[in-house]
C-alpha positions in Angstrom: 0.0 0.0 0.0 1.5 3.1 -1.2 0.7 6.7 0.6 1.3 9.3 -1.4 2.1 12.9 1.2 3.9 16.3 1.4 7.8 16.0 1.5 9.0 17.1 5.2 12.2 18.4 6.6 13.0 14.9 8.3 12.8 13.2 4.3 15.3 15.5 2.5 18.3 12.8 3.3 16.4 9.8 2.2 14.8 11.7 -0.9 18.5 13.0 -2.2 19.6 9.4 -2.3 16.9 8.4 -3.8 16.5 10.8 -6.5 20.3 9.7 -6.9 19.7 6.0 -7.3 17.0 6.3 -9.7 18.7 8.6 -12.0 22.3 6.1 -11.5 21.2 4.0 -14.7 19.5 6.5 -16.7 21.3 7.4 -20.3 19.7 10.5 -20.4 20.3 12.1 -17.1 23.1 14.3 -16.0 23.3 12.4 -13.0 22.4 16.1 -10.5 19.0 15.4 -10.1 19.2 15.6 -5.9 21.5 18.7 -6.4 18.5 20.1 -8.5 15.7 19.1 -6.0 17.9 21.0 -3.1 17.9 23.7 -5.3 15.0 23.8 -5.9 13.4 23.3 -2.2 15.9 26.8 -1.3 14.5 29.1 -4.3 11.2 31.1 -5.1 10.0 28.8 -7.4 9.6 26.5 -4.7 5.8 24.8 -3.9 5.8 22.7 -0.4 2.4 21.5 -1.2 4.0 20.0 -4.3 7.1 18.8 -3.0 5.0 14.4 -2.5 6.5 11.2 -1.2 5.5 8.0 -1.9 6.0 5.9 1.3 5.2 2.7 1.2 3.5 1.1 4.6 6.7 0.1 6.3 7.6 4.0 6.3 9.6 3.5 3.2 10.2 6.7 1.2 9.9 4.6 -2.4 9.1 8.1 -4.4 9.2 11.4 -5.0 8.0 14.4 -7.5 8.8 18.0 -7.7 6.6 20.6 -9.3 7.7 24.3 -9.5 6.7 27.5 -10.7 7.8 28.6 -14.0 6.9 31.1 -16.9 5.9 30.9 -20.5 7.2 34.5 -21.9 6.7 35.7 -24.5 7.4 39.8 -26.3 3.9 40.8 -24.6 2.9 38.9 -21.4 4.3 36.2 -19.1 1.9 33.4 -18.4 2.6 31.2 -14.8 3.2 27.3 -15.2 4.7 24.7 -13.3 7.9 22.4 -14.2 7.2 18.8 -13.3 11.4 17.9 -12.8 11.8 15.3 -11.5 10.1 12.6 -10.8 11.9 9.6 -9.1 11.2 6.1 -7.8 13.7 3.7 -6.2 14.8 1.1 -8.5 13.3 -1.5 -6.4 10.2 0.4 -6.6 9.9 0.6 -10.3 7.3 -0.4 -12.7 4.7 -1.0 -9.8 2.9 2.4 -10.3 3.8 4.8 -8.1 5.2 7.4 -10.6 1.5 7.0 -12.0 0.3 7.7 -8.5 3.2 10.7 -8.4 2.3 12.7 -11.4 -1.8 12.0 -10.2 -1.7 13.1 -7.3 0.3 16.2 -8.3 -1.7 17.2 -10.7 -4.7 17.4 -8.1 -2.8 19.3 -5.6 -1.5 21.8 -8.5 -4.9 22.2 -9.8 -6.6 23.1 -6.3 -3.5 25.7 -6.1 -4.9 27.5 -9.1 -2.5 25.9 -11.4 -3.6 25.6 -15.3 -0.6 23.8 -16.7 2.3 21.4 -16.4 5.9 21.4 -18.4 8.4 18.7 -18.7 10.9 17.2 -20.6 10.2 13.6 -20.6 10.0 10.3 -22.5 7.4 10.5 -25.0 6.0 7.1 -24.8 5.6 7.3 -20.7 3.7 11.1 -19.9 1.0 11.1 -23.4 -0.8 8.5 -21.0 -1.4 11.5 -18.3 -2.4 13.9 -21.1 0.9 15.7 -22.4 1.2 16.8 -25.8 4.0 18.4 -27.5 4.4 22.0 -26.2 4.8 22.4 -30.3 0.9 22.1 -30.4 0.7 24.7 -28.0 2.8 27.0 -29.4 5.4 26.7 -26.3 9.2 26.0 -27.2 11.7 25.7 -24.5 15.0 28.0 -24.2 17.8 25.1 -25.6 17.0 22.3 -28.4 15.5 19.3 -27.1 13.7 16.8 -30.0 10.1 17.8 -30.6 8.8 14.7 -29.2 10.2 15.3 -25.8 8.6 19.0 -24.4 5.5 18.4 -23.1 2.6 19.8 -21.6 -0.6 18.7 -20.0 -3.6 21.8 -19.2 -4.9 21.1 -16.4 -8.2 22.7 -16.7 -9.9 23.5 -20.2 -7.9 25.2 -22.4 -5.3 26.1 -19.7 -2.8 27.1 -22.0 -5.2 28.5 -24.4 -3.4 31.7 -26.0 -0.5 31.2 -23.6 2.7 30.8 -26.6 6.1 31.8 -25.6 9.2 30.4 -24.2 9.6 28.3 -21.4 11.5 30.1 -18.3 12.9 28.1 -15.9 14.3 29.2 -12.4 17.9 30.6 -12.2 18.2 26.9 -9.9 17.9 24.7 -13.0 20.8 26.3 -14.2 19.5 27.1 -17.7 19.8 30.7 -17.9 
């Protein structure tokens, strides 16, 4: 049985080795990801209410997800987002579900927060299943080259990123600027 809560103080340790092992095998990863996330938890862009564990019902921290703010800019206006980066589950953990249960309950939380939208950079075979499109069909392109296939973007509510084009702007944190 896998609980699905807000990230505390007391998890930070157990989440940075995590994120670490669950990026250690990944081809695409730079291998920070737990550099990122503590980042991240220090900077404006920062959400506690988006900041989940999975635990599992021996007290076992088997997951975690990270949504911040962002903004989609663009010559007139600047449009609020979030960045889901990243998502991780223990090795031992995977393939049973709870990055589904993750990216769920995430998108609940973000949507009672007034949130419309959610950006990523992800595998295109694994987030289309939660409702991400190409941020190509939303007229959203990101600040480096990535392939088409991999920017993505789910609205949250109806036509969440309805007239919203521009350029993704991620936090000074993610080291991108």
């Amino acid at each position: 049985m896998i609980t699905i809560r807000k990230e505390e103080k007391e998890d930070h340790q157990k989440v940075f080795q995590l994120t670490e092992e669950a990026f250690r095998e990944m081809e695409y990863s730079n291998h920070q990801e737990q550099f990122l996330v503590e980042k991240l938890r220090r900077s404006e862009a920062f959400i506690p209410e988006l900041s989940l564990v999975a635990e599992d019902e021996k007290g076992r921290i088997a997951g975690h997800i990270l949504f911040t703010k962002i903004k989609i800019v663009n010559e007139e206006k600047s449009f609020e987002s979030l960045a889901l980066a990243p998502v991780s589950v223990k090795p031992e953990f995977q393939n049973q579900g709870i990055g589904t249960k993750l990216i769920l309950e995430g998108h609940r939380i973000a949507k009672e927060l007034g949130y419309e939208s959610v950006i990523l950079i992800g595998h295109e075979k694994y987030y289309p299943r939660f409702g991400y499109k190409k941020t190509s069909n939303f007229g959203i392109s990101f600040p480096f080259d990535i392939p088409e296939e991999n920017g993505m973007a789910v609205e949250l509510v109806k036509d969440g990123l309805k007239d919203k084009k521009g350029v993704v702007k991620y936090p000074h944190e993610f080291g991108i600027d």
